[in-house]
VMD Tcl script that builds the backbone (N, CA, C; Angstrom):
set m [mol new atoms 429]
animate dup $m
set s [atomselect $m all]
$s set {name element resname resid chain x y z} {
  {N N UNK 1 A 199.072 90.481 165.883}
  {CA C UNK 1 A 198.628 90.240 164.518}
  {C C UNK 1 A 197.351 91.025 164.276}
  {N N UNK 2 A 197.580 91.580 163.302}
  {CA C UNK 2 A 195.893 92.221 162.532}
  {C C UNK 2 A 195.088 91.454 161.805}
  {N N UNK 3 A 195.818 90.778 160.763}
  {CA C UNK 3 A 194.688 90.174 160.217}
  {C C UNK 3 A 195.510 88.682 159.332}
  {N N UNK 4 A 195.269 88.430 158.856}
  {CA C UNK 4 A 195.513 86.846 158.006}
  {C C UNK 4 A 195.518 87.430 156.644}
  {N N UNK 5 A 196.633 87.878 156.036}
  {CA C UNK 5 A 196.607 88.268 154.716}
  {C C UNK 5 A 196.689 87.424 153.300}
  {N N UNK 6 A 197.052 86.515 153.430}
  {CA C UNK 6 A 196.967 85.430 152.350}
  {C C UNK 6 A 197.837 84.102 152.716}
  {N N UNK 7 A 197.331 82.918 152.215}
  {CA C UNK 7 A 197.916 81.940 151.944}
  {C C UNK 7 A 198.585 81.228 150.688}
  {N N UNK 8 A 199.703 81.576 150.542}
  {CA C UNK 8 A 200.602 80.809 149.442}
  {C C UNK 8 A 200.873 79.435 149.284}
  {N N UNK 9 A 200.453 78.791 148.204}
  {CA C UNK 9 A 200.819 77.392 148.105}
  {C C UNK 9 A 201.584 77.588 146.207}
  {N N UNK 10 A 202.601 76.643 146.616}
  {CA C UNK 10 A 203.704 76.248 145.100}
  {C C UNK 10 A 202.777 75.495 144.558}
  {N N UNK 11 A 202.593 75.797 143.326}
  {CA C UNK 11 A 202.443 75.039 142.123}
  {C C UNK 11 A 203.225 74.569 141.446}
  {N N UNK 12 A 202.943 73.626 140.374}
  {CA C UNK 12 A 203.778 72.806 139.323}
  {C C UNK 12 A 203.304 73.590 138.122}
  {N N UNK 13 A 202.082 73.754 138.034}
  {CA C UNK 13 A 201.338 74.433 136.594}
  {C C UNK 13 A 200.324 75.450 137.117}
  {N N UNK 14 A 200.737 76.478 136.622}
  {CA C UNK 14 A 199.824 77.750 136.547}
  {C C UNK 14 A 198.038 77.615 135.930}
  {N N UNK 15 A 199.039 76.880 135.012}
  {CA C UNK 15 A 197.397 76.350 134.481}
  {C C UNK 15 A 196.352 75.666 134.868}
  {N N UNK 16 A 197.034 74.851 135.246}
  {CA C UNK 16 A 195.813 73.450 135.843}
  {C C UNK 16 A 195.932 73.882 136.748}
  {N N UNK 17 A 196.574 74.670 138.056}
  {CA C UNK 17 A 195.881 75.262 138.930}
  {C C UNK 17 A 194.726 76.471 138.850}
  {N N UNK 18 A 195.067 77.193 137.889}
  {CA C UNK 18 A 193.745 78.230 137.458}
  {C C UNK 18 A 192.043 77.401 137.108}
  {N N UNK 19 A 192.456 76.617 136.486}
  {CA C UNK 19 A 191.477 75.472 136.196}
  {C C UNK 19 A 190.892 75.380 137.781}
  {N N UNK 20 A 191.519 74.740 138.316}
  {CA C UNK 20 A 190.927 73.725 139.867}
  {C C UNK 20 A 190.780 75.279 140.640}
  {N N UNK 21 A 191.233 76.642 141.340}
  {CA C UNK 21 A 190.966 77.835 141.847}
  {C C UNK 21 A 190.171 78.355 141.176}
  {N N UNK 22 A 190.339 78.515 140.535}
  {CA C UNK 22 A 189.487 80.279 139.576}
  {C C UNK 22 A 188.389 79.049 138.961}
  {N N UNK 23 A 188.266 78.352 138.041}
  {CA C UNK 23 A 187.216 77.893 137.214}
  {C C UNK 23 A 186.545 77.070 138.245}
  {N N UNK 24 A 187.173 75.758 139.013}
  {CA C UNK 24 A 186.198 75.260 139.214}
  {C C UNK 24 A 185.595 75.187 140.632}
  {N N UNK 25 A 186.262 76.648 141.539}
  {CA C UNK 25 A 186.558 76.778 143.076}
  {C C UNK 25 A 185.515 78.379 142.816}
  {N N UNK 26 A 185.745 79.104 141.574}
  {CA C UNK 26 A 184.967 80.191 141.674}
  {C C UNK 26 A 185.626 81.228 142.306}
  {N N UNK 27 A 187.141 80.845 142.675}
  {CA C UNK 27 A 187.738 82.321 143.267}
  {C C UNK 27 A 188.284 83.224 142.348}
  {N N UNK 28 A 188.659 84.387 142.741}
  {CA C UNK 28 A 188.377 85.883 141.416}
  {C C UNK 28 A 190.129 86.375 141.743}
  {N N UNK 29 A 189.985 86.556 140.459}
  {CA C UNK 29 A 191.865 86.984 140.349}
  {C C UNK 29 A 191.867 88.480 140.593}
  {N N UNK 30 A 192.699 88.709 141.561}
  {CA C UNK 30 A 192.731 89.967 141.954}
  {C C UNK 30 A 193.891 90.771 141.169}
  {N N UNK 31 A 195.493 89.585 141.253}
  {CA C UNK 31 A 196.371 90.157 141.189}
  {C C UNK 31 A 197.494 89.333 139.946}
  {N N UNK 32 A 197.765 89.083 139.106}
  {CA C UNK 32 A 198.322 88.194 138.451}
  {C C UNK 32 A 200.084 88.869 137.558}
  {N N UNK 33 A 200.716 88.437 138.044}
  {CA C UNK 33 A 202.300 88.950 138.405}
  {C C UNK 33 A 203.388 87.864 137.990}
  {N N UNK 34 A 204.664 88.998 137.592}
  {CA C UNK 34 A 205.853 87.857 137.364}
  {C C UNK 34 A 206.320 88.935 138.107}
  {N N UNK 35 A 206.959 88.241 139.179}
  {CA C UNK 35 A 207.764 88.700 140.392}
  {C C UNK 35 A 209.332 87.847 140.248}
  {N N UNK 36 A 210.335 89.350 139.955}
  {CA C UNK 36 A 211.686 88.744 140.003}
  {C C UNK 36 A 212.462 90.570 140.541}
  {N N UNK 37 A 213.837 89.846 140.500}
  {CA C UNK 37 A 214.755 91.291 141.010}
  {C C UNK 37 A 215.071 91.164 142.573}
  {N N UNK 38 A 215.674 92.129 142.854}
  {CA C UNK 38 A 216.461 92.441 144.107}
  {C C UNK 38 A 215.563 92.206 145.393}
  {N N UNK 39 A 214.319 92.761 145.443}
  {CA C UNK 39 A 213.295 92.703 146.132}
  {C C UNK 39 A 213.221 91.036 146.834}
  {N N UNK 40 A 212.521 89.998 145.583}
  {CA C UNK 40 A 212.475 88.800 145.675}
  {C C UNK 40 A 213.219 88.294 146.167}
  {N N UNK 41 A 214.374 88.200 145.292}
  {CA C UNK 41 A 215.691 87.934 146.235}
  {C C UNK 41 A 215.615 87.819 147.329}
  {N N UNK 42 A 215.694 88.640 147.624}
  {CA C UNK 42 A 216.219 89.221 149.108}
  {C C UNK 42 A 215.214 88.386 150.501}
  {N N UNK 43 A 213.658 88.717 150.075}
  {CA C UNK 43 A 213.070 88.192 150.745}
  {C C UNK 43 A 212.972 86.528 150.539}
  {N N UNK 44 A 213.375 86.156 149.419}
  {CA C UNK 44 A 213.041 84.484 149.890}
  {C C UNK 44 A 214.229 83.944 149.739}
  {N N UNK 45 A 215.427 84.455 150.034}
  {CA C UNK 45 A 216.871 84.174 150.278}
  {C C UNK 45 A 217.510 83.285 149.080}
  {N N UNK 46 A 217.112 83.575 148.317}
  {CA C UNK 46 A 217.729 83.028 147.005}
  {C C UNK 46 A 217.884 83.958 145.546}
  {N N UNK 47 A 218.750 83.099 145.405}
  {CA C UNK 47 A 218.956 84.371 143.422}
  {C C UNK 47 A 218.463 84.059 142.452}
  {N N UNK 48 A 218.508 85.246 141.775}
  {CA C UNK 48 A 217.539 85.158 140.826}
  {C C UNK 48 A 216.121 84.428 140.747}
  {N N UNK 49 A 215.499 84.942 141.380}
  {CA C UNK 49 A 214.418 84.568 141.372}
  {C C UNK 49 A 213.305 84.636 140.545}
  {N N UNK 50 A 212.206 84.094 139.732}
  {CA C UNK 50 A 211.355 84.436 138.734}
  {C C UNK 50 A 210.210 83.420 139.052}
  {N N UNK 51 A 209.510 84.474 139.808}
  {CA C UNK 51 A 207.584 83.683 140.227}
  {C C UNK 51 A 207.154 84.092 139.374}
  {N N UNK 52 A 205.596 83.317 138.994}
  {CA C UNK 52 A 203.878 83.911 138.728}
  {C C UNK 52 A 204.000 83.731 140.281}
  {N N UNK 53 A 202.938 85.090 140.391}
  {CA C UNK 53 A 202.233 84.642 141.725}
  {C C UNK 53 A 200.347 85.450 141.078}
  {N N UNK 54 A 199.826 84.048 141.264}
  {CA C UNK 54 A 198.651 84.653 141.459}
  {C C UNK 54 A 197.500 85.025 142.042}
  {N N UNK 55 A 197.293 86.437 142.616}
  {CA C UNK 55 A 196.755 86.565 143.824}
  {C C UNK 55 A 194.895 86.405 144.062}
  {N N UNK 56 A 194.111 85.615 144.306}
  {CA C UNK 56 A 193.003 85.169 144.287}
  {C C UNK 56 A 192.191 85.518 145.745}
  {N N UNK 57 A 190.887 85.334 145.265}
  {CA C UNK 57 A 189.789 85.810 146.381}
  {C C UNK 57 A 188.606 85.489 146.230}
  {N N UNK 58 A 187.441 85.242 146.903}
  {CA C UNK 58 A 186.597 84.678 147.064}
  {C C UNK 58 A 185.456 85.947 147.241}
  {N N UNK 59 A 184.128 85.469 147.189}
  {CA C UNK 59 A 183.150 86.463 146.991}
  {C C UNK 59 A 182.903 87.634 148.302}
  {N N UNK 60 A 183.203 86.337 149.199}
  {CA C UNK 60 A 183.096 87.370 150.717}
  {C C UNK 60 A 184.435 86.967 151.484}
  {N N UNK 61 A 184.774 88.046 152.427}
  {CA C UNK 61 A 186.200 87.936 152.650}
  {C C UNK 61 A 187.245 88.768 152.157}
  {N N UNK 62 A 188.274 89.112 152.774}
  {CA C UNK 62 A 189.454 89.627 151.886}
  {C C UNK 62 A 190.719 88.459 152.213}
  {N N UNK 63 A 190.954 87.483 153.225}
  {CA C UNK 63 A 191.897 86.416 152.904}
  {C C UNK 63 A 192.162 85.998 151.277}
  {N N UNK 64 A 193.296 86.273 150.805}
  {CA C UNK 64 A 193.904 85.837 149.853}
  {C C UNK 64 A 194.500 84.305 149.901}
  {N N UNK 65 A 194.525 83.827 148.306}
  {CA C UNK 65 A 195.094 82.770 148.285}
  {C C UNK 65 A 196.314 83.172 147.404}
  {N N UNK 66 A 197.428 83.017 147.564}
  {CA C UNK 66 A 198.346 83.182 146.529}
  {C C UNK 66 A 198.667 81.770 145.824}
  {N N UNK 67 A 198.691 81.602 144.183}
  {CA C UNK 67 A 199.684 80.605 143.511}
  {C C UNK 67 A 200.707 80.646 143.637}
  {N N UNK 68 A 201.688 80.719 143.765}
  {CA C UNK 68 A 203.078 80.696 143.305}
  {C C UNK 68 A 203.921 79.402 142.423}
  {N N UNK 69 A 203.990 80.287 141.204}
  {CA C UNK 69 A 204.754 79.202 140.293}
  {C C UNK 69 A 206.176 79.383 139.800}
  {N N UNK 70 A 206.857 79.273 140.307}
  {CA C UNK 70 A 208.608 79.512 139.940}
  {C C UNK 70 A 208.591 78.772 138.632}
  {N N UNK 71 A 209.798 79.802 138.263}
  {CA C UNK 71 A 209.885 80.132 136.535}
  {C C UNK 71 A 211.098 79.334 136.800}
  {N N UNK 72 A 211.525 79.984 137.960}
  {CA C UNK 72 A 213.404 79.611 138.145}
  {C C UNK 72 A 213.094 78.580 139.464}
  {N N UNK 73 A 214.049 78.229 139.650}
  {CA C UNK 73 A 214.344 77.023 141.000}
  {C C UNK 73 A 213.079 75.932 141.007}
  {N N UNK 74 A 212.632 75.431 139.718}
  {CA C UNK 74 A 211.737 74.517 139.381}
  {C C UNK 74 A 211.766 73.280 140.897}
  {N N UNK 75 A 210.803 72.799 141.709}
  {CA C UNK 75 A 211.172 71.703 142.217}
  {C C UNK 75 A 210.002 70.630 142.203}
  {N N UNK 76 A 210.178 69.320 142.737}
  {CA C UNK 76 A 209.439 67.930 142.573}
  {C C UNK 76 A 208.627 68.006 143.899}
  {N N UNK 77 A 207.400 67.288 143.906}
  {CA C UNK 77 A 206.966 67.523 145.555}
  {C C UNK 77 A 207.673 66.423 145.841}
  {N N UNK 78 A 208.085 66.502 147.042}
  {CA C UNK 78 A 208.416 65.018 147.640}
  {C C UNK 78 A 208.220 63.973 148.209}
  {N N UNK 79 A 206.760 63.850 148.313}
  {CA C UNK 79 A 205.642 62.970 149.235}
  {C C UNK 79 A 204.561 63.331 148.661}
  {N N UNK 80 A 203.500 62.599 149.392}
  {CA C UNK 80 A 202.458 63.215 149.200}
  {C C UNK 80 A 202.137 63.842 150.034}
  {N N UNK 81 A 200.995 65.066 149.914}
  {CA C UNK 81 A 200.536 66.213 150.517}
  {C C UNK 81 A 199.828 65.371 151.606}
  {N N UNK 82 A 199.568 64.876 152.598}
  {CA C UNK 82 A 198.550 64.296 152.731}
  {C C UNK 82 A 198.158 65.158 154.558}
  {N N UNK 83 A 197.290 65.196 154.913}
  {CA C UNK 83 A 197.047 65.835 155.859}
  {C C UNK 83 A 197.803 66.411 157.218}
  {N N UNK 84 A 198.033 65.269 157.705}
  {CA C UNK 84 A 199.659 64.887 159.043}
  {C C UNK 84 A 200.655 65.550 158.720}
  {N N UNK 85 A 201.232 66.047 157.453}
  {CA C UNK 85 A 202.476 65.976 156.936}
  {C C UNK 85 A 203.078 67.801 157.877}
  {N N UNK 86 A 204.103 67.791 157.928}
  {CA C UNK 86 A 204.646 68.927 158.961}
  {C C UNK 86 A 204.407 69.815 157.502}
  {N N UNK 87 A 203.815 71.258 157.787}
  {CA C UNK 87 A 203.808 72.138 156.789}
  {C C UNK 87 A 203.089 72.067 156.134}
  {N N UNK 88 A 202.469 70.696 155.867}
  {CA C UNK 88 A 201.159 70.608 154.665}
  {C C UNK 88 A 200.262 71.683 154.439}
  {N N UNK 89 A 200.207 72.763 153.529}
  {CA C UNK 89 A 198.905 73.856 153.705}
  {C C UNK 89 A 197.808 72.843 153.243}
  {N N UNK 90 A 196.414 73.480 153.913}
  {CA C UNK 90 A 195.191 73.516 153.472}
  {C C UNK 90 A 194.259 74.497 153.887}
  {N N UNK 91 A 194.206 75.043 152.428}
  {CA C UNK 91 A 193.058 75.957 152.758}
  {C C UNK 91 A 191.898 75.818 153.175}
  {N N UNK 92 A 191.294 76.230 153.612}
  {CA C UNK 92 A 189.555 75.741 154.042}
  {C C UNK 92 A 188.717 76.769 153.040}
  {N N UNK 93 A 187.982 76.496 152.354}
  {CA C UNK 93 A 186.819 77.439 151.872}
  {C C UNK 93 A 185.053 77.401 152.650}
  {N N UNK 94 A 184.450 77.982 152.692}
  {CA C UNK 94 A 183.021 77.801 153.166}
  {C C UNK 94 A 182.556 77.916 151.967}
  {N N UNK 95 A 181.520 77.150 151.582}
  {CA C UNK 95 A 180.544 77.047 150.527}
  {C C UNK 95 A 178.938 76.974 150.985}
  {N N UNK 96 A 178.597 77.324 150.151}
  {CA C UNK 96 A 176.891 77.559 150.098}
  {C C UNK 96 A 176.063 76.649 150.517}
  {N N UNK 97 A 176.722 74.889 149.233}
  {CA C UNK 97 A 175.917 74.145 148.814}
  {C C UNK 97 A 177.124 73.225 148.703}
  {N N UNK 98 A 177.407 72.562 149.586}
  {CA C UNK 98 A 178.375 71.776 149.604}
  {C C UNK 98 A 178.607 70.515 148.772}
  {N N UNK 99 A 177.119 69.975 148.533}
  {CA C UNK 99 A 176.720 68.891 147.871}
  {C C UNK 99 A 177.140 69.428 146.414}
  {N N UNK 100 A 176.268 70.087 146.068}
  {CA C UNK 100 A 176.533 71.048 144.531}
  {C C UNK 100 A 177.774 70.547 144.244}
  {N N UNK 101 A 178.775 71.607 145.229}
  {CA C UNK 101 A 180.491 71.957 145.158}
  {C C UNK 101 A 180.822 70.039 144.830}
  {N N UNK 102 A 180.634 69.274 145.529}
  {CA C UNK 102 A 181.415 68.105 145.345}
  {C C UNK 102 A 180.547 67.057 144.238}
  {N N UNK 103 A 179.948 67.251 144.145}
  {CA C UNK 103 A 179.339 67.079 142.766}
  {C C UNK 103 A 180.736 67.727 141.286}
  {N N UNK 104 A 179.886 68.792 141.317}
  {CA C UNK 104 A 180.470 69.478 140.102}
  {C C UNK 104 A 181.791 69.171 140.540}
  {N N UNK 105 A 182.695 68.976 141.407}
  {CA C UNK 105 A 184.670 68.548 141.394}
  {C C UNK 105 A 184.328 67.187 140.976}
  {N N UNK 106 A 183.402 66.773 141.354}
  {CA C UNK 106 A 184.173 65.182 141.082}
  {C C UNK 106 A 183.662 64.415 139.603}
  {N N UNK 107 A 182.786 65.098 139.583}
  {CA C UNK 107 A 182.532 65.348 137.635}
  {C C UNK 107 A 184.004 65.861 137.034}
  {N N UNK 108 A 184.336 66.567 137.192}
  {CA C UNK 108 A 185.808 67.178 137.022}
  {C C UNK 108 A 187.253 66.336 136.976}
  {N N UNK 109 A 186.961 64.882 137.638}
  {CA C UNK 109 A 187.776 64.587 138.256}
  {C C UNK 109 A 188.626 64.511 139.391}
  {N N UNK 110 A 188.013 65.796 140.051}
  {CA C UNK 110 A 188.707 66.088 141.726}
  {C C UNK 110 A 188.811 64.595 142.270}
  {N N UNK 111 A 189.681 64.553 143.231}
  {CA C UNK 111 A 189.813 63.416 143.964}
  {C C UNK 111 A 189.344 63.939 145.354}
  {N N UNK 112 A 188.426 63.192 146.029}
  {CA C UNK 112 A 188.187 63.362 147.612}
  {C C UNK 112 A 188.712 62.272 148.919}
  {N N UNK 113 A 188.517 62.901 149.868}
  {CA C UNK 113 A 188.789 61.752 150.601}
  {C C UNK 113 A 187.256 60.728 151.067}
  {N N UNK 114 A 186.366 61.339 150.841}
  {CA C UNK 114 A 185.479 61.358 151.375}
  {C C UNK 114 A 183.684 61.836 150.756}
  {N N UNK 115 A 182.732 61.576 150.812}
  {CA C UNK 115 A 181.864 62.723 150.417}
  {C C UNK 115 A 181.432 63.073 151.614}
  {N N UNK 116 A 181.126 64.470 151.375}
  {CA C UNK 116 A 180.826 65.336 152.339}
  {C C UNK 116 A 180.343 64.755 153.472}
  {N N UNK 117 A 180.445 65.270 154.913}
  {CA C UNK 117 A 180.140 64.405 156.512}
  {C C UNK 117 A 180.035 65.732 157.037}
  {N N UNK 118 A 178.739 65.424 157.871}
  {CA C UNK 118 A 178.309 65.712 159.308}
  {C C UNK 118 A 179.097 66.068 160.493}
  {N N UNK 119 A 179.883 67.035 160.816}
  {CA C UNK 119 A 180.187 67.102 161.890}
  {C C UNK 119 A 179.842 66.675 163.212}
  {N N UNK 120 A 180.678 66.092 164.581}
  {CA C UNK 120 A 180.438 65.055 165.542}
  {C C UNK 120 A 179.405 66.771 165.826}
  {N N UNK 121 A 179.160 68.222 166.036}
  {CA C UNK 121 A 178.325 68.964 166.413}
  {C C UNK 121 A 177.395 69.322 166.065}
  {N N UNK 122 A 177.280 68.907 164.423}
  {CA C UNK 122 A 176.031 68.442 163.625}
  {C C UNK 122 A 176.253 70.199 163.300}
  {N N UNK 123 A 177.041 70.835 163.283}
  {CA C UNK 123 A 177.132 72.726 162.734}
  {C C UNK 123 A 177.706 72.693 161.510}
  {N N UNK 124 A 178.114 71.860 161.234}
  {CA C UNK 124 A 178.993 71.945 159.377}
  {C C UNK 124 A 178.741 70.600 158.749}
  {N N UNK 125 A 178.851 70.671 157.594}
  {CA C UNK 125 A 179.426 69.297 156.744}
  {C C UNK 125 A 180.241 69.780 156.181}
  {N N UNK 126 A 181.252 68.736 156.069}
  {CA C UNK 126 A 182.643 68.832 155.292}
  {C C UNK 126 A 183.249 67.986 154.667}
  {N N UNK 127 A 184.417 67.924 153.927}
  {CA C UNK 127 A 185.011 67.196 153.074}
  {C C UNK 127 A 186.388 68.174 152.777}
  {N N UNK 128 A 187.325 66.828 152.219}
  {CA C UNK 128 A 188.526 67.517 151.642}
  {C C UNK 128 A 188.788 67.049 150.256}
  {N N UNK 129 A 189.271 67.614 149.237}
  {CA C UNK 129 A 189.276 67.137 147.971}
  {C C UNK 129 A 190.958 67.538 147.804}
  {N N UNK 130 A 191.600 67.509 146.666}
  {CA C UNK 130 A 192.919 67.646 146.405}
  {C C UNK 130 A 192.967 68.346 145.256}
  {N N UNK 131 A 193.927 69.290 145.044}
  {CA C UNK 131 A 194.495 70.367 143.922}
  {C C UNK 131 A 195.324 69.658 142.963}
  {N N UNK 132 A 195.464 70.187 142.039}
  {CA C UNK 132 A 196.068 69.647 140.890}
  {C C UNK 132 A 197.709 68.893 141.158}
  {N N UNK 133 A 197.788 69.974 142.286}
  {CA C UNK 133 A 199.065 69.148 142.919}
  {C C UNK 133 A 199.164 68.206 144.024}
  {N N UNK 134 A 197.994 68.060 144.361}
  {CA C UNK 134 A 197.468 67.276 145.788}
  {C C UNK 134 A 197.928 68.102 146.994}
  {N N UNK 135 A 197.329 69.197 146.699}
  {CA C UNK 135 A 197.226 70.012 147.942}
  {C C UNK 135 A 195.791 69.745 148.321}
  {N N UNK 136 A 195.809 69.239 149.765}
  {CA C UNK 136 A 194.369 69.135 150.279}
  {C C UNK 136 A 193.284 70.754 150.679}
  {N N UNK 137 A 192.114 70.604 150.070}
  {CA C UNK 137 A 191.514 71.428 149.945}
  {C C UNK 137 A 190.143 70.952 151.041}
  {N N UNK 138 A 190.020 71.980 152.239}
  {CA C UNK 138 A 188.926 71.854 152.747}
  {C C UNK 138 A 187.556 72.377 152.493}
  {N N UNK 139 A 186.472 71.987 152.049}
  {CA C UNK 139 A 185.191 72.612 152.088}
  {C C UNK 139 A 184.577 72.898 153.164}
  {N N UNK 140 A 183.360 73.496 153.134}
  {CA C UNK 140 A 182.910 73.544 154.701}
  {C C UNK 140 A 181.449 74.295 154.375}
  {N N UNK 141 A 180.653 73.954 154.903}
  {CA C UNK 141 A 178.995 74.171 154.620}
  {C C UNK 141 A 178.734 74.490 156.461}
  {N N UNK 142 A 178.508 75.603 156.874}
  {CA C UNK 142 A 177.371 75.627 157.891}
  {C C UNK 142 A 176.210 75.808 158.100}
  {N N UNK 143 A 175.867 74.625 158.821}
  {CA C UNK 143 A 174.674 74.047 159.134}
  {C C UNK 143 A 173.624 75.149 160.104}
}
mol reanalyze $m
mol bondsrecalc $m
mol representation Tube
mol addrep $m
């Protein structure tokens, strides 16, 4: 492996995920796309296919986050996202000012599990909050 090129998580709404990434996460749209045709197909083994995918990034770093919102093959989550779960993504972000960050989400409405904690090595504080779809979202402040 070379490098970690992006992480894709399904959305329900393009929107209210742009809201919770880009507005209130501060990550920068690199790439914003309706992806359909033979190509798609092919690679995610189904027909007719019709994504947004929108490709996002953060101030330092080149790890991508991708949205992906199907136009076509609409589906329900089926549980909740919740940490344990086989497959569950969560992204981790590092932040500046961690306090700030969970402040301003939960003014917002973000849901957390937690407010921010001390690592048992006393090198980070952290917390996880949830995406519009309850995708768990990690913060991370080093200490």
């Amino acid at each position: 492996m070379k490098a970690i090129r992006h992480f894709g998580i399904v959305v329900s709404d393009i929107e209210k995920s742009l809201k919770f990434y880009r507005d209130l996460l501060g990550l920068k749209i690199k790439v914003d796309a309706i992806e359909e045709g033979p190509f798609i197909d092919a690679i995610s083994g189904l027909k007719n296919i019709k994504v947004r995918t929108v490709k996002m990034v953060a101030d330092e770093g080149d790890t991508l986050i991708e949205l992906l919102c199907y136009e076509s093959h609409k589906r329900e989550r089926r549980e909740n996202n919740e940490l344990p779960n086989i497959g569950a993504p969560h992204p981790a972000f590092t932040v500046n000012d961690i306090d700030y960050e969970y402040n301003k989400l939960k003014e917002n409405g973000v849901k957390f599990n937690c407010s921010p904690q001390i690592s048992p090595d006393g090198k980070a504080k952290v917390t996880f909050c949830y995406d519009p779809d309850g995708v768990p979202v990690e913060l991370v402040q080093g200490l």
